[in-house]
DOSE-457185 format. One record per residue (C-alpha): z, y, x. Coordinates in steps of 0.25 Angstrom, whole numbers, plus 5000, padded with zeros to 4 digits. Example, Ala and Ser with C-alpha at 12.3 -4.5 7.8 and 13.67 -1.06 7.14 Angstrom:
% DOSE-457185
503149825049;502949965055;
***
This chain:
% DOSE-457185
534651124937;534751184950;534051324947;534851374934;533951434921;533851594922;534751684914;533751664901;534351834899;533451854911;532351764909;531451874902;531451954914;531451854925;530051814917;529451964917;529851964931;529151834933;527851884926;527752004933;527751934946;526951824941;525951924937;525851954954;525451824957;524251744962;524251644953;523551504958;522151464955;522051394940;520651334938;520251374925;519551244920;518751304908;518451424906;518851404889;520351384893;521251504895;522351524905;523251484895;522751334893;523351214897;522251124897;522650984905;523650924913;524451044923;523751154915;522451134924;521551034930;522251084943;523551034938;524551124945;525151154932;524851314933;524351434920;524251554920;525051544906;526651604906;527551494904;528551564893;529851634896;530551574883;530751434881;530551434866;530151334858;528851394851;528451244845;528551084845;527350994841;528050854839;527050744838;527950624840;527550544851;527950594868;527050674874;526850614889;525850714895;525350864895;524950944886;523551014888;523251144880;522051244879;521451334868;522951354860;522951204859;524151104866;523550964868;524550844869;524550684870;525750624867;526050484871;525350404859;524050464862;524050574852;523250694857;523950814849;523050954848;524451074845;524151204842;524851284853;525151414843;526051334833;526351174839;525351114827;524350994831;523051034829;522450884830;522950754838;522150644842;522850494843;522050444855;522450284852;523250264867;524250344878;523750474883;524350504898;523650634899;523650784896;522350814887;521350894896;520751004889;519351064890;518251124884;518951084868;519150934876;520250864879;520250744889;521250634889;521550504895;522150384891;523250264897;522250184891;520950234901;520050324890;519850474892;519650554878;518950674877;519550734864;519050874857;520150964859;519951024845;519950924835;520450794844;519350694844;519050614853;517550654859;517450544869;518350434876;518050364890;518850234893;519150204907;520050094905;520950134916;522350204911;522150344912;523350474912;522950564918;522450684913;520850724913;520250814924;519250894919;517950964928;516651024924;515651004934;514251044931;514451084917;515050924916;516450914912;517150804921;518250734916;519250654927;520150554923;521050464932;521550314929;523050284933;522450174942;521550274949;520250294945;519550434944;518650464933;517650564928;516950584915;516050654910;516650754899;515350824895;514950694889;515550584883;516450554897;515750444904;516150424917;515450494928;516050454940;517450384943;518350334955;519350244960;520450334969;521250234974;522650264968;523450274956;523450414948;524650454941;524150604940;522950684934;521650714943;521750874946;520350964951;520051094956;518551114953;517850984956;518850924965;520050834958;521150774964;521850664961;523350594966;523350454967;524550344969;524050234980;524550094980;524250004992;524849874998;525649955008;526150095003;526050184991;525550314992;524650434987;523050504987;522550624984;521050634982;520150744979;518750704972;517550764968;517650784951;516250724948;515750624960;517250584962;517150594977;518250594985;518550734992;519650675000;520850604997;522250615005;523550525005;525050555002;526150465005;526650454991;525750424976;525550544970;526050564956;525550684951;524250774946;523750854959;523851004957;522951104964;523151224966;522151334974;521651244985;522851144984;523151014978;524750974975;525350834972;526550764973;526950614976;527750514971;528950544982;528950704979;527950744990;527350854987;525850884993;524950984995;523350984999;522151045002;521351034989;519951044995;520350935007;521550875003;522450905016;523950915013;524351035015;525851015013;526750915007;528250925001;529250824999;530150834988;530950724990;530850664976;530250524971;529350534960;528450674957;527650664948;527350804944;526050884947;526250984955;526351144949;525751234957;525851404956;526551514962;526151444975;527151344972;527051204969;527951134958;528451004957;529550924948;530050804953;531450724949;532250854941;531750944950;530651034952;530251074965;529351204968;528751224983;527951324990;526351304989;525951345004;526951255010;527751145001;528951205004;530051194993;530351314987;531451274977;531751184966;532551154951;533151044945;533151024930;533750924922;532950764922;531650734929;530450824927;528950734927;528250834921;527350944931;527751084931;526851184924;526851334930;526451454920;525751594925;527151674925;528051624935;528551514926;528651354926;528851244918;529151084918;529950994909;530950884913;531050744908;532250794900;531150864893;531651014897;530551104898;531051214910;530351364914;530451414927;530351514937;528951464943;529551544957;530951534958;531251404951;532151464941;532251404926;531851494916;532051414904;532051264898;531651214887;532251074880;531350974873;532050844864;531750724876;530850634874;530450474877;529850464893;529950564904;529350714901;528150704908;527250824901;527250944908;527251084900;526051154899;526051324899;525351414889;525451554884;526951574886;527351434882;527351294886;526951174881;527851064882;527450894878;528750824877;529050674876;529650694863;528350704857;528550874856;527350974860;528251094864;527851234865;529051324871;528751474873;529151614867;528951614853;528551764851;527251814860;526651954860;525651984850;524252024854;523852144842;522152154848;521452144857;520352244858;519052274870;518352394874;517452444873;516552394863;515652324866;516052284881;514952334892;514752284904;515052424910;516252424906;517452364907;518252284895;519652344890;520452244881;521652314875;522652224868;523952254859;525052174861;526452174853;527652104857;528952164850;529752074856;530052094871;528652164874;527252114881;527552094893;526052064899;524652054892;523252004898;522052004897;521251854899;519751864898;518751754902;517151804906;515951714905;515551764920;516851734929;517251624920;518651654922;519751724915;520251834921;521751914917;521852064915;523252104915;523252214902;524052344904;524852414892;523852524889;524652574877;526152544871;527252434875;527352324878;527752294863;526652334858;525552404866;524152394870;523552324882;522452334891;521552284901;520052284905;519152174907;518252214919;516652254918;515952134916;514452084915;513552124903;513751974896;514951934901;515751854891;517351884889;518351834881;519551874882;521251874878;522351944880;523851884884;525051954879;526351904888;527751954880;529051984889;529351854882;528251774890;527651744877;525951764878;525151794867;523551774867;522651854860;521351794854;520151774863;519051894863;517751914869;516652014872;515352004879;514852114888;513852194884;512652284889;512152404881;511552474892;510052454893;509252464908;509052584916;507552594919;507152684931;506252684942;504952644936;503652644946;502252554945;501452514956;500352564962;500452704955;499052704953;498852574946;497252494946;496552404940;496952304949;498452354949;499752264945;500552384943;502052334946;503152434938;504452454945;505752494939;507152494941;508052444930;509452434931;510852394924;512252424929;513052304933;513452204925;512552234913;511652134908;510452164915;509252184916;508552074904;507152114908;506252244912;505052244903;503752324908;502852374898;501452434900;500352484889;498752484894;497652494887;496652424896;495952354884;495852484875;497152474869;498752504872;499152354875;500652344878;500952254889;502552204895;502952134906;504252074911;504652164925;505352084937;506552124944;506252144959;507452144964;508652294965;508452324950;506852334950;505952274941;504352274941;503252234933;501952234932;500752304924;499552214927;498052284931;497452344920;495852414919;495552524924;495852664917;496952584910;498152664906;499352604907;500852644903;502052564905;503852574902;504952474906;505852414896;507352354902;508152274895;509452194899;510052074896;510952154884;509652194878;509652344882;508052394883;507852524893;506452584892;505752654904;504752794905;503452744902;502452744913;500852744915;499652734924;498152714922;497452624930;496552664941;495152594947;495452644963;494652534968;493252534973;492352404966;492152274975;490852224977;491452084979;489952034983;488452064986;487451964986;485951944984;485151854977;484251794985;485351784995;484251795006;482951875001;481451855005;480251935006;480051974993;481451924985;481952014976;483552034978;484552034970;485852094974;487152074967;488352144968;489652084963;490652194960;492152194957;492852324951;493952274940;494252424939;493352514933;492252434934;490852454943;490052564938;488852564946;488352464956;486952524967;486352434975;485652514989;484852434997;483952475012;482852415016;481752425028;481052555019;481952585010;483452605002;483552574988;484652584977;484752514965;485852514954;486352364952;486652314938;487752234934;487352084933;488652004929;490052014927;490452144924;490852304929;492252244935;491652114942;490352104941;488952074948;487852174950;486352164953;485252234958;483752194964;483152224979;481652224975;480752124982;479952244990;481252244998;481152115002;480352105014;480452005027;481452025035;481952165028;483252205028;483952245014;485452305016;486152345001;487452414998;487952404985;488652524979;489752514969;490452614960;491552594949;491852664936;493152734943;492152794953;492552674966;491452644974;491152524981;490052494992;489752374998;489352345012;487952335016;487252195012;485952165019;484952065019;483552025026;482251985019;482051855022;480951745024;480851655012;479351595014;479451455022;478351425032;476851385028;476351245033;474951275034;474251145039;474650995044;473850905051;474150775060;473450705071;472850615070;472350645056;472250475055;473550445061;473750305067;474750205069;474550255085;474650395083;475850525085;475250605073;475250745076;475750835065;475250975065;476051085056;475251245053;476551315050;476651475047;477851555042;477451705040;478851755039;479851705047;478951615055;479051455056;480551395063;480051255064;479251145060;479551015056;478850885054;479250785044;478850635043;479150505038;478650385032;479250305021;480450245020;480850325033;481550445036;480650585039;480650615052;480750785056;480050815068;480150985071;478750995075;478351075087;477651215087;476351215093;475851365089;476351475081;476051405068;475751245073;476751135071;476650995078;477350875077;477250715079;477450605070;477550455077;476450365077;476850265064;476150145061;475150115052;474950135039;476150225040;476250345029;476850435037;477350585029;477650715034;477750855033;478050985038;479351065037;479151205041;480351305043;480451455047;481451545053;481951585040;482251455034;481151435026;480451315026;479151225022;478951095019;477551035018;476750925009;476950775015;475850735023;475650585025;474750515035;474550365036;474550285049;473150225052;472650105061;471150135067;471350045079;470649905079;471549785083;471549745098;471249605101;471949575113;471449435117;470549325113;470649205118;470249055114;470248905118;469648815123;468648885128;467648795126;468148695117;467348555113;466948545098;468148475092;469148595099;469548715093;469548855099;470948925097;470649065098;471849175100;471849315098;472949425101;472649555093;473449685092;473549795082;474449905083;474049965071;473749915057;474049775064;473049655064;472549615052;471549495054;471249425065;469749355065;469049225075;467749245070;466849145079;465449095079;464748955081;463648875077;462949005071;464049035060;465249145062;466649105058;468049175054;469449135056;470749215055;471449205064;472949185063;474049265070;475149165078;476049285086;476049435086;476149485073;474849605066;474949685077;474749605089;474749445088;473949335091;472949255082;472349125084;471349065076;470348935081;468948885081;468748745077;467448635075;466548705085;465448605089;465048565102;464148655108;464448765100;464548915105;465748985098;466049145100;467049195093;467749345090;468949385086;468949485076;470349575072;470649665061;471749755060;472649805045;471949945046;470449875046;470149895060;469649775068;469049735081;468249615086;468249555099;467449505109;466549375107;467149245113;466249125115;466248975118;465548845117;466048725112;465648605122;464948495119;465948345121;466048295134;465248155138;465848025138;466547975150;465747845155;464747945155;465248065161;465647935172;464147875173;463448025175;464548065186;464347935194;462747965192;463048115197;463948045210;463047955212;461648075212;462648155220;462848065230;461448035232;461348185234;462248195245;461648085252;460348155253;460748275256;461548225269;460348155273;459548295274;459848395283;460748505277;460048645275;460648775278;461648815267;461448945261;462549045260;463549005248;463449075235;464549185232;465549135224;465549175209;466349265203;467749235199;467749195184;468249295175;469749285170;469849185157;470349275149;469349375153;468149285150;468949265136;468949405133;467549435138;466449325135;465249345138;464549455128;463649365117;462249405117;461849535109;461249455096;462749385095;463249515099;462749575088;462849455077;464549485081;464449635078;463849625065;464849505061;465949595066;465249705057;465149625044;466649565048;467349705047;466549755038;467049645028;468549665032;468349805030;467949785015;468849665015;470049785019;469549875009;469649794998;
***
């Protein structure tokens, strides 16, 4: 070796020199990874899932051997220890459970294959994997297996354990570079897994929820290294850098910083948030396989028969040793200054974690294979896993013992702080240092109190320290560490108090609002209740109120608010009137203490006036003679109403009367009272007050109300009358209207008509005096029933509507025979006469149209037929046949309407001539006639012509065809007459002949 061993004479006192200054130091960061393991646990690979190979626990200052635990097959990998229990596989897949206090196997468990890593521990589970790919979960108190995932990769590393979200992750990595996670808190199925792109030779370290991970690469060209850093649930990728050289080892973090080494003795150092280098060092080697050690910002590393120490800032080398053969096996650093490591000539050597220097060795009997197990530290002593098949246990054989341990006061308070006082005896070389560990259930965290000698020496003597204040309900447990001169710990048994409250509330400053509570009042209460820090607190404040609004005490409570600087309110809802009401607070915290407050009281008050909420009357707008009814609706949940009094003016008079309650009741109610009819004239004004007193003496009075008699008789239609009375189909019937209206006087008239199957027609009729009405209905035809009827309003609104009056349309006007005519005019015997008529009738519309003619002493009838036109104006032609020659004929045309009337026409005559002569002799008498006439002429030119008298004046143009048609001569006065009476006895029959 390089560096010699110490003097061993002097190895006492170097170590006390080394505690003291140990005891001055910052020690690193150590992730306490659950909150059950104690600071002297050693619960996976490199003591932590960081894997820098630091504990707070003292390596021992004497290399003795306490115990050996031979199992028989070479151990290959780490042991793990927590809870007083060692935890080793050894190479034939037997996982062994050693008491640490004596070396005896509690349990082992034969896994069936190779085991290449150290068993994780947590929460009583341990986690291992196999070459064969599985992952075994195993119950750290009895062995068995509780559940087993294959992967089907080969697997040595050793489990990464996180909890996230109450979920316990477990992170394996394959030799062929696969990431895994499973789920611990289950059965371990996988959640999430990842290909990293490398070989792994090391284990996966983390700091909170990032792991990092070294990987080997292998490509066509070169050989190299990669560090990644992922996420620890979703696997993602953080960032990932490259070295030149694979990486070999676990990665160490330490603080903010991550530390490896590669294949060719490079040692690196990064930023473990982003991955940037932050130094490197060469140590000129091939092959380092070691993880890193990092503590008094140094970093240590073995490599070939060295092992080299450099400064953390910088890389620099700071010094190194030599020891005898190879050393594989990472160094482990203990919390008093000392290190420890074991070469492969299985020679476990202590030393100085600052200066280099080798405090002590320890030889083991060499086993098969290289030693590749590093020791792990615990209480004063190592734990050693040889190839020799051997668990080791080398320490000081003869630690301080712990007499009591003993707290006050009793029971703890939160007021107060905790003093433990603990005896400690050590006969042999003295206590060198006692401590006080204790865990809370707030911080989550253990915390070191360095104990004083209060009484004694330090060979037997008492020793004190005191556990801050601490919140009401804080949990503590607690032990206490005795450290000899020798370096040899003692523990005592864990203890544990809760903090208490015994103090109740303080109650002060009690108010309610408003001071003069009503009926109508939430009265809020208002106190101040308080505890000093770090009590319980306030549980709940409690009002309670007695009334006796329903005759009775009645016992009311009522959970109060905080409102924010210590203040709490309730509230006392609205009671009655006159209701006495007293009232006290009750605190209590969360430890259970009750405080009771002065009791307090008010009666309750009616400050308010009643509320006449409404007025109305009944009828709503009164007539002459009504008698009204005034109702009062009135509101006064306080005392109540007591009297109600109804005034009331008028033109002659002022009135009062007392109203009377009608329904509901004295709080909310309606009143009533009658203005008599007398009152009521037209057009008189009636204003009223109502005047309203409760039973706490308030008065109400309401405005003024008035209203003004009003008019409630409709007009009067006196009398009705049309003209013409007979309306007919010609006639504007004129509708007159006697309309009167006493009171307010008429607004308007209307008419209304209609006739059935048609829509009434309103005409506002026009006035034509004070009282008279008048108003047109159209000219309708015949035999219409036309209805109407008077609707009479006035200027108050009232109105009339008389009976229906009905009238029918008439037709007293006689046909109009427009023209007669007929041909031939004189026809011969076998002829026949056409006769045509046009006739019009713009009423009823023609009925019959008769040719009644006479010949050869006999009157004859024929009905004529119509051939255009249609009833009211068409033309009729009828004709006259087998007149004999000779014959005078007359004729009339007689027409007769729907509504009976009729009208005759003129007389027209004609003769029927006789038949011409026949043609020779027609011939025979016109020669005879030329022949006399000749003669004639002859004689007279023979004479001597005479004077010629002056001519004649020429006749008088004939009359106009149609004229003579129209006009014929008048027949003599016996026809005449003969013609009336036939037209007499003609009508007559149709008249019967209509009637029935």
């Amino acid at each position: 070796m390089v560096k010699g061993m110490s003097n061993l004479s002097k190895l006492t006192l170097i170590t006390i020199a080394i505690f003291i200054v140990s005891l001055t130091l910052t020690f690193p960061s150590y992730s306490n990874e659950a909150a059950t393991l104690s600071s002297y646990d050693w619960p996976t690979f490199r003591g932590s899932f960081e894997r820098n190979g630091f504990t707070q626990s003292f390596i021992p200052v004497d290399n003795k051997l306490i115990w050996e635990c031979p199992v028989g097959y070479p151990f290959r990998v780490s042991p793990s220890l927590a809870d007083k229990k060692i935890y080793a596989v050894a190479e034939n897949g037997v996982v062994y459970c050693i008491n640490l206090r004596n070396g005896s196997i509690l349990w082992s468990k034969d896994l069936g294959e190779p085991c290449n890593s150290t068993p994780t521990y947590y929460l009583e589970r341990l986690y291992l994997t196999t070459a064969s790919g599985n992952v075994h979960c195993i119950n750290s108190t009895d062995g068995e297996i509780i559940w087993t995932t294959s992967l089907g990769k080969s697997l040595r590393s050793t489990p990464l354990i996180r909890e996230i979200d109450n979920s316990i992750l477990v992170i394996v990595v394959t030799k062929d570079g696969w990431i895994y996670v499973l789920n611990g808190s289950s059965n371990g199925e996988v959640i999430s897994y990842k290909y990293l792109g490398g070989e792994v030779n090391g284990s996966p370290s983390a700091r909170s929820r990032r792991v990092y991970i070294g990987l080997e690469v292998i490509d066509e060209s070169r050989c190299f290294g990669r560090v990644l850093c992922l996420d620890a649930l979703s696997l993602r990728v953080y960032w990932n850098v490259t070295v030149d050289d694979p990486v070999q080892s676990s990665i160490s973090v330490s603080n903010s910083r991550i530390f490896f080494s590669s294949l060719r003795g490079v040692i690196y150092c990064m930023d473990a948030l982003t991955g940037s280098q932050i130094w490197n060092t060469s140590l000129h080697v091939v092959g380092c396989y070691a993880t890193p050690a990092i503590g008094y910002s140094k970093v240590y590393v073995p490599s070939g028969n060295r092992l080299y120490c450099l400064n953390i800032t910088n890389g620099e080398m700071m010094w190194y040793i030599e020891v005898n053969g190879r050393v594989f096996s990472s160094v482990s650093l203990g919390g008093n200054g000392l290190g420890v490591f074991v070469s492969n000539e299985s020679v476990t050597y202590c030393f100085d974690a600052n200066s280099g220097d080798i405090k002590w060795i320890f030889p083991v009997p060499e086993g098969p294979g290289n030693f590749i197990s590093s020791p792990i530290i615990t209480n004063s002593t190592i734990i050693v896993a040889a190839p020799n098949g051997v668990v080791y246990r080398i320490g000081s054989k003869a630690p301080p013992f712990i007499l009591s341990v003993e707290s006050s006061p009793s029971p703890q308070v939160y007021n107060s702080s905790t003093r433990i006082d603990a005896i400690v005896v050590d006969h042999a070389r003295g206590v060198l240092n006692v401590t006080l560990h204790y865990w809370d259930n707030v911080t989550q965290q253990w915390h070191v109190l360095q104990m004083s000698l209060a009484q004694g020496d330090i060979h037997n003597g008492s020793w004190s320290a005191e556990i801050p204040k601490l919140k009401y309900g804080t949990y503590v447990k607690y032990y206490v560490n005795a450290c000899s001169v020798s370096g040899l710990f003692t523990v005592s048994d864990m203890n544990e108090f809760v903090v208490l409250d015994i103090y109740p509330p303080e109650i002060s400053n009690i108010s309610f609002s408003p001071a003069f509570p009503s009926y109508e009042s939430n009265v809020t209460v208002t106190a101040t209740v308080t505890e000093p820090e770090n009590s319980s607190g306030i549980a709940s404040v409690t009002l309670v109120y007695l009334e006796n609004s329903s005759g009775g005490i009645v016992v009311h409570k009522c959970d109060m608010v905080n409102i924010g600087n210590n203040k709490w309110a309730g509230n006392i809802c609205p009671y009655p009137w006159r209701t006495y009401v007293s009232f006290y607070i009750v605190a209590s915290d969360d430890a259970g203490n009750l405080a009771s407050s002065l009791t307090y009281n008010y009666t309750v008050i009616d400050p308010n006036p009643p509320i006449i909420a409404s007025i109305t009357i009944d009828p709503p707008e009164p007539k002459v003679g009504d008698v009204v009814k005034v109702y009062a609706t009135i509101i006064d949940n306080g005392s109540g109403v007591q009297t109600v009094t109804l005034s009331y003016d008028y033109i002659i008079g002022h009135d009062e009367v007392s109203m009377s309650l009608y329904m509901g009741d004295i709080y909310q109610g309606t009143w009533e009272a009658e203005i008599p009819s007398d009152v009521n004239n037209y057009q008189v004004q009636v204003k009223l007050i109502i005047t309203v007193v409760d039973n706490a003496g308030n008065e109400a009075i309401s405005t003024q109300k008035s209203y003004y008699v009003g008019d409630n008789i409709p007009p009067k239609v006196l009398r009705v009358q049309i003209e013409p009375p007979r309306p007919q189909y010609c006639d504007n019937v004129t509708v007159v209207a006697q309309v009167v209206d006493y009171e307010s006087g008429v607004s308007n008239v209307f008419l209304r008509y209609f006739i059935m199957g048609e829509n009434a027609v309103f005409v506002e009729m026009n006035r034509i005096s004070e009282n008279a009405f008048i108003a047109t209905i159209p000219a309708y035809p015949y035999a219409t029933h036309v209805y109407y009827q008077i609707i009479a309003n006035d200027v108050a609104g009232n109105n009339v509507t008389s009976p229906v009056y009905m009238y029918i349309v008439e037709d007293f006007t006689p046909p109009e025979i427009m023209s007669v005519s007929y041909e031939p005019p004189s026809p011969l015997p076998e002829e026949e006469v056409k006769v045509t008529v046009t006739v019009s009738d713009r009423g009823s519309g023609v009925k019959t149209v008769v040719l009644k003619y006479f010949e050869d002493g006999t009157w004859h009838e024929l009905v004529m037929q119509r051939t255009s036109g249609n009833q009211y104006q068409g033309t009729y032609v009828e004709k006259i046949g087998n007149l004999k020659a000779g014959s005078f004929v007359k004729f009339v045309i007689i027409v007769k309407d729907y509504a009976g009337n009729n009208v005759t026409s003129i007389t027209y005559t004609f003769t029927v001539r006789s038949k011409p002569l026949p043609l020779t002799l027609i011939l025979g008498v016109c020669l005879i006639a030329v022949i006399v006439i000749a003669v004639i002429v002859f004689i007279l030119s023979v004479r001597k012509p005479a004077a010629r008298p002056p001519p004649p004046p020429p006749p008088p143009p004939p009359p106009p065809i149609e004229e003579v048609v129209k006009k014929p001569p008048p027949p003599p006065p016996e026809e005449l007459e003969e013609m009336e009476e036939l037209e007499r006895m003609y009508f007559e029959e149709v008249e019967e002949e209509r009637k029935r």
